[in-house]
C-alpha positions as protocol buffer text, in pm:
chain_id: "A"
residue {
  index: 1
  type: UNK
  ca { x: 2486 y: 7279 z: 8486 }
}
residue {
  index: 2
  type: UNK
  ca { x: 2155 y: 7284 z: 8338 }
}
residue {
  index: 3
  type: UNK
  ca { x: 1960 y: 7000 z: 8363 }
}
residue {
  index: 4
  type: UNK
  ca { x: 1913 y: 6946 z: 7952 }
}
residue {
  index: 5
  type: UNK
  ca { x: 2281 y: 6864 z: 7999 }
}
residue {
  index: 6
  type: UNK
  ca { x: 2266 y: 6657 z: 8278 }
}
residue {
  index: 7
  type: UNK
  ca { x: 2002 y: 6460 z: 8115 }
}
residue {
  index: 8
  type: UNK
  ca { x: 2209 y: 6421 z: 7781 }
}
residue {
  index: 9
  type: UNK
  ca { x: 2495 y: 6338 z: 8030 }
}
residue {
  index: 10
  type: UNK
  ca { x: 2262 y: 6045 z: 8205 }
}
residue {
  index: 11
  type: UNK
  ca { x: 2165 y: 5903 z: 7827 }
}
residue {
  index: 12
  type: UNK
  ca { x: 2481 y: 5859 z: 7791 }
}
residue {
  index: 13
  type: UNK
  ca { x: 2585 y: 5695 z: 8081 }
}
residue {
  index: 14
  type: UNK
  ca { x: 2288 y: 5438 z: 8025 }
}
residue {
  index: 15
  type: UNK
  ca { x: 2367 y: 5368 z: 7702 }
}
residue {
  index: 16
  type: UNK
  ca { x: 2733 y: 5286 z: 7743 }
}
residue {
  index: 17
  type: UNK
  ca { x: 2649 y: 5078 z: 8031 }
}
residue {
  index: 18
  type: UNK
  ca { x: 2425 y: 4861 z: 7812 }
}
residue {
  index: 19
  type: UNK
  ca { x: 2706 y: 4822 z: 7601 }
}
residue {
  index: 20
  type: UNK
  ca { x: 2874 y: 4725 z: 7861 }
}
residue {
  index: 21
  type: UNK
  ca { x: 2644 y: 4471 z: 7930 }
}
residue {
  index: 22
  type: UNK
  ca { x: 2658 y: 4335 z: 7627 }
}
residue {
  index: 23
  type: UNK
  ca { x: 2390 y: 4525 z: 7387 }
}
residue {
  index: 24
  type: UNK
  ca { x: 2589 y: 4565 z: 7040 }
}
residue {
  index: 25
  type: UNK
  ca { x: 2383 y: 4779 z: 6925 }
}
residue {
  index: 26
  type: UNK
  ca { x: 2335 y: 5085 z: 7232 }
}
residue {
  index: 27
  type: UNK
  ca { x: 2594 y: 5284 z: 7112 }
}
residue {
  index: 28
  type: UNK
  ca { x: 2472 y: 5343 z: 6758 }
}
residue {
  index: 29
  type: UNK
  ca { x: 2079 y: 5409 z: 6929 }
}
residue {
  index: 30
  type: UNK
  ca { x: 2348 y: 5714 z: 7149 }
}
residue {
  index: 31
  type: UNK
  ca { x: 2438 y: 5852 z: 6810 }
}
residue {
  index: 32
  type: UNK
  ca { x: 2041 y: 5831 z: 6648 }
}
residue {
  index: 33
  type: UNK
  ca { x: 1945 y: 5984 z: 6963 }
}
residue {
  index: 34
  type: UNK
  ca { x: 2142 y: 6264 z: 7031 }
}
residue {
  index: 35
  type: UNK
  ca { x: 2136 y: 6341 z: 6665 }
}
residue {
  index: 36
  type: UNK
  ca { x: 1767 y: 6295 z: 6634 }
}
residue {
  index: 37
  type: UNK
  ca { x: 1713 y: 6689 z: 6786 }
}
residue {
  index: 38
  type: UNK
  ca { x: 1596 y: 6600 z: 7094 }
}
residue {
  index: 39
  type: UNK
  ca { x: 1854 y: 6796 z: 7235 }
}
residue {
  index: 40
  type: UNK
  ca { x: 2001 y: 7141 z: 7075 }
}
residue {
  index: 41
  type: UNK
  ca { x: 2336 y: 7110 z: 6956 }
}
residue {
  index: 42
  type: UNK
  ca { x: 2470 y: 7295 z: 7216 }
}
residue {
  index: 43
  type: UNK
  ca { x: 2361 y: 7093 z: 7510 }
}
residue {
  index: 44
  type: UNK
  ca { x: 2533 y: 6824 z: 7404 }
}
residue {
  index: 45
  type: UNK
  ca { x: 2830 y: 6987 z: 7321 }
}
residue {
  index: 46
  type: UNK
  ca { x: 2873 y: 7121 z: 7646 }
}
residue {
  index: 47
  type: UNK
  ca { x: 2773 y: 6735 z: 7826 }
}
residue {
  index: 48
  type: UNK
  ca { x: 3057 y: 6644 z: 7572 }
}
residue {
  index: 49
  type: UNK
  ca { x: 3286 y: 6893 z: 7707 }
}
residue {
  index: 50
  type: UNK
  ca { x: 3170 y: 6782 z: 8081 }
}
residue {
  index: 51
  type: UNK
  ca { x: 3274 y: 6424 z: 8002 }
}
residue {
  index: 52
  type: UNK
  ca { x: 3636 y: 6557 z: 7819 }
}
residue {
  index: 53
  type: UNK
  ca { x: 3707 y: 6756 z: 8102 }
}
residue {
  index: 54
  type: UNK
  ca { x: 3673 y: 6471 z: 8390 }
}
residue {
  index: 55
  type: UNK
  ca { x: 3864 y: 6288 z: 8148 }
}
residue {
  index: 56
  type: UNK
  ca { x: 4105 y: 6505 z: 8192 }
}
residue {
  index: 57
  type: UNK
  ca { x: 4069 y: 6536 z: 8528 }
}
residue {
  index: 58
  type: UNK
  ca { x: 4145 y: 6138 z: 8556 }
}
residue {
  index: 59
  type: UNK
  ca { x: 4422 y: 6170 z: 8352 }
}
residue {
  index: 60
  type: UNK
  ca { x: 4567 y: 6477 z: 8594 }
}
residue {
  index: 61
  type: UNK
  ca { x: 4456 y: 6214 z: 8912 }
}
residue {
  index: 62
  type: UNK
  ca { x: 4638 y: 5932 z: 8799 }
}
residue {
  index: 63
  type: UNK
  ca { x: 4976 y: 6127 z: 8705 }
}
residue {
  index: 64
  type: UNK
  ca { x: 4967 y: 6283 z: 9076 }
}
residue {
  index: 65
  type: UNK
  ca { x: 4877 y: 5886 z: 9182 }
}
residue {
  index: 66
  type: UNK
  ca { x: 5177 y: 5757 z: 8955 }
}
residue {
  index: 67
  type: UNK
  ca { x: 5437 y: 6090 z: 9080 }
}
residue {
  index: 68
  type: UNK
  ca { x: 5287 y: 5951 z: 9479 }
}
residue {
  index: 69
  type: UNK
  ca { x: 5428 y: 5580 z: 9382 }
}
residue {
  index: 70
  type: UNK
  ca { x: 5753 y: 5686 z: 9248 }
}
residue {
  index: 71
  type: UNK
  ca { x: 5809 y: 5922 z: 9566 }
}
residue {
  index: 72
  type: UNK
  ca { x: 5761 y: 6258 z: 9402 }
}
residue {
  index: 73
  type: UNK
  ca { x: 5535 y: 6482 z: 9613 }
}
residue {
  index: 74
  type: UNK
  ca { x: 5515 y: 6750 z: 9388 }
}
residue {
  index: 75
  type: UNK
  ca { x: 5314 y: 6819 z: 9050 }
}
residue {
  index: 76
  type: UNK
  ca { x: 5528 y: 6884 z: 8772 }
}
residue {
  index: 77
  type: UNK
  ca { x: 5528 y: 7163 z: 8714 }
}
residue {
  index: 78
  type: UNK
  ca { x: 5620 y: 7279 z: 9028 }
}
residue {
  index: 79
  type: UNK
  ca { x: 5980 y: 7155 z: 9002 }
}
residue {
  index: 80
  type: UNK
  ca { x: 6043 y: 7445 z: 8795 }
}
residue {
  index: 81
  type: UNK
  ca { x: 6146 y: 7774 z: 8964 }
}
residue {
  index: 82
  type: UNK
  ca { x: 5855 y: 7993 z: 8913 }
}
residue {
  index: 83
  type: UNK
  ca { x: 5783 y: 8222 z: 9177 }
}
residue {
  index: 84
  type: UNK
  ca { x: 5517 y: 8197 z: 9406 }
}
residue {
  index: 85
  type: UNK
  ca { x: 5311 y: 8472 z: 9198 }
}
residue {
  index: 86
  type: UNK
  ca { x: 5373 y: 8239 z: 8898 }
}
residue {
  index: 87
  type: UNK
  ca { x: 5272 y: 7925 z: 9091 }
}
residue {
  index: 88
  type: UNK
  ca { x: 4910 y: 8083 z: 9184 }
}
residue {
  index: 89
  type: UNK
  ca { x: 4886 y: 8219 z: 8811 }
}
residue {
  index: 90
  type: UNK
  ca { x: 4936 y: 7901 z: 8666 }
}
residue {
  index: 91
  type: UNK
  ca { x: 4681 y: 7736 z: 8906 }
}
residue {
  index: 92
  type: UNK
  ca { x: 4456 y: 7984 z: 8837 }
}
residue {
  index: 93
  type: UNK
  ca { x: 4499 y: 7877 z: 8457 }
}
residue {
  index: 94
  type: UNK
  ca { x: 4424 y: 7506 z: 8592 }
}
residue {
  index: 95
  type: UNK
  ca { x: 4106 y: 7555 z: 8777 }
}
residue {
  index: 96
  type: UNK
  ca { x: 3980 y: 7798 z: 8527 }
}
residue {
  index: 97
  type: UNK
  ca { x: 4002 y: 7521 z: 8267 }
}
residue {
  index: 98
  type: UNK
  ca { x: 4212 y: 7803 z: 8068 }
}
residue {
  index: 99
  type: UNK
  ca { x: 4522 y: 7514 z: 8047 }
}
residue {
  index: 100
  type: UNK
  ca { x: 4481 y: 7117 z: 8018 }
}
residue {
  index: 101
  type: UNK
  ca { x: 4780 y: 6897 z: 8077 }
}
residue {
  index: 102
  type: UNK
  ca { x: 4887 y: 6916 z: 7736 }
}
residue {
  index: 103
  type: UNK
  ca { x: 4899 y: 7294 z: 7704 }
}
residue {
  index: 104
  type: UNK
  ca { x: 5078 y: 7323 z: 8065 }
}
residue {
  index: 105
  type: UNK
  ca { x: 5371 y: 7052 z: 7961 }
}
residue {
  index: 106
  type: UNK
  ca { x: 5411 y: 7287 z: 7677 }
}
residue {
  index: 107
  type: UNK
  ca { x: 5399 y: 7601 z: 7862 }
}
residue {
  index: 108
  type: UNK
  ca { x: 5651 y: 7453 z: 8076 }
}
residue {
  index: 109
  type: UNK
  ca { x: 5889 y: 7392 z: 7812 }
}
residue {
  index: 110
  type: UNK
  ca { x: 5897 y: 7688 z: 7700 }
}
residue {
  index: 111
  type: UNK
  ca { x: 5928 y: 7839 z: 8038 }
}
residue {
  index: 112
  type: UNK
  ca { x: 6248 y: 7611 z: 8151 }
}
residue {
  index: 113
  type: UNK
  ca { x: 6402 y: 7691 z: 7748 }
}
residue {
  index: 114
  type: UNK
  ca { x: 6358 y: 8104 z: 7786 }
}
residue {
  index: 115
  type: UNK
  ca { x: 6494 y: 8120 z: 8206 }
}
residue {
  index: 116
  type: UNK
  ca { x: 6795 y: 8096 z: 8359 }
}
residue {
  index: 117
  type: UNK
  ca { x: 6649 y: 8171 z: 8718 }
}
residue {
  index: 118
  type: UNK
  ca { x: 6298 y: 8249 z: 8886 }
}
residue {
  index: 119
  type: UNK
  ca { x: 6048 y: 8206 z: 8632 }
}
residue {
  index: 120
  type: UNK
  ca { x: 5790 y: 8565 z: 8717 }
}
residue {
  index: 121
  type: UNK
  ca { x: 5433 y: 8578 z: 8639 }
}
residue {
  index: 122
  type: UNK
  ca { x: 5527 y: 8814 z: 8324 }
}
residue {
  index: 123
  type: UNK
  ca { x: 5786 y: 8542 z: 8183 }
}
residue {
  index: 124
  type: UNK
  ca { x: 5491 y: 8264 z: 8244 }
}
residue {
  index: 125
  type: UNK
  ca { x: 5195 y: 8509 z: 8095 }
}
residue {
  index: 126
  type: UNK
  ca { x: 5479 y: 8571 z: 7768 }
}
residue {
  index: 127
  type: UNK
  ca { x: 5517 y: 8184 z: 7757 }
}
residue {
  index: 128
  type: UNK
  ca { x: 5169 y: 8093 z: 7732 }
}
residue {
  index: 129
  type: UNK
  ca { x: 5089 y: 8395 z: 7473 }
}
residue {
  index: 130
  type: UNK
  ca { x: 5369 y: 8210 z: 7275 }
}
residue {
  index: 131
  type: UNK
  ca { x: 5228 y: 7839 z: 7348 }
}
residue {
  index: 132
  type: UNK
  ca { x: 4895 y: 7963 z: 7245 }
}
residue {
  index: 133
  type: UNK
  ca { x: 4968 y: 8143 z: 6909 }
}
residue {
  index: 134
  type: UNK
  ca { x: 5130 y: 7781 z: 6849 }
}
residue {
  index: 135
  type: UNK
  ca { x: 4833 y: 7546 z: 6937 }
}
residue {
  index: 136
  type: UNK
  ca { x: 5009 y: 7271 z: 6759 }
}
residue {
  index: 137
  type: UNK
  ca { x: 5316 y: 7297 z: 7016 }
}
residue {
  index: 138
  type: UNK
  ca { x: 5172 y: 7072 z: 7250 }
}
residue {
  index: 139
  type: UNK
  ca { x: 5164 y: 6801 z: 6995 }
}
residue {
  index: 140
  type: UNK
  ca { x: 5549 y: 6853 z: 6966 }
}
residue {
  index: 141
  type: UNK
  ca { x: 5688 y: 6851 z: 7314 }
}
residue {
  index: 142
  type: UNK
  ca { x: 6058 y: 6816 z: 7264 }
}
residue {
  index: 143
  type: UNK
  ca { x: 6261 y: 6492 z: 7332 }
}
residue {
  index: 144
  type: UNK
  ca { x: 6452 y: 6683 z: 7536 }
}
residue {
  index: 145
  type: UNK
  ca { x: 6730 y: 6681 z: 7209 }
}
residue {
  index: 146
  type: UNK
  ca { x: 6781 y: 6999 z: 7055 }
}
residue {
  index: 147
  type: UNK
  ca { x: 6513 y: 7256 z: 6966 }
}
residue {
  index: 148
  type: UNK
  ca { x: 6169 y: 7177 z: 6934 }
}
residue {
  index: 149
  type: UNK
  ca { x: 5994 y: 7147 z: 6587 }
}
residue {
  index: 150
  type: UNK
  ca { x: 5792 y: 7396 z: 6431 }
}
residue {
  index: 151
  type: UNK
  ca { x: 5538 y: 7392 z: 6259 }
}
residue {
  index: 152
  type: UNK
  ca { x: 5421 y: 7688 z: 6001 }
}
């Protein structure tokens, strides 16, 4: 990480401290400052993307917290039967950041709606070519009644 981005990424985190601590107004100076030009659009896009992403990362931590409380040791999408070339794929798609937990709950949808057994790497790379060309399809995860909603 370059260190334009690490220092947008440390303005930040001052700023919503002192909001924290009570200044109103720090916030607002975050948005004059970063929009001021200081910093190219770009670097603080990408600190953005840094702060999403351990967001996300939080998120993933307290589901595998929450799945450790209610006695479920595994993730969930390893209940499903996908092989164990499908399992590495798919955490391969995790650690690449190609896959958040959105896009994976979808994936594995469509995964558990298009097998009857073993779930190969093939079947999982077909799934997520389908869960991609519908990006709005992990907005509509299924109630688990009937087919899923689509939208064109």
């Amino acid at each position: 990480m370059e260190d334009s981005v690490k220092d947008v990424l440390a303005l930040i985190a001052r700023q919503v401290q002192a909001f924290l601590n009570g200044k109103n107004g720090a916030l607002h100076e975050l948005c004059d400052i970063l929009v001021a030009g200081k910093f190219s659009k770009e670097t603080v896009e990408e600190a953005l993307e840094a702060i999403i992403e351990l967001a996300i990362e939080e998120v993933e931590l307290e589901e595998k917290e929450n799945l450790l409380e209610t006695g479920e040791t595994s993730y969930e999408a390893e209940r499903f039967p996908l092989s164990p070339e499908a399992h590495v794929y798919l955490s391969e798609l995790r650690s690449t950041g190609a896959i958040n937990i959105l896009t994976e709950r979808a994936l594995m949808e469509k995964v558990v709606i298009g097998s009857s057994g073993e779930v190969g790497v093939e079947d999982l790379k077909k799934a997520m070519a389908e869960v991609v060309a519908d990006p709005y399809s992990v907005l509509l995860l299924s109630s688990g009644e009937g087919d899923s909603p689509t939208i064109h």
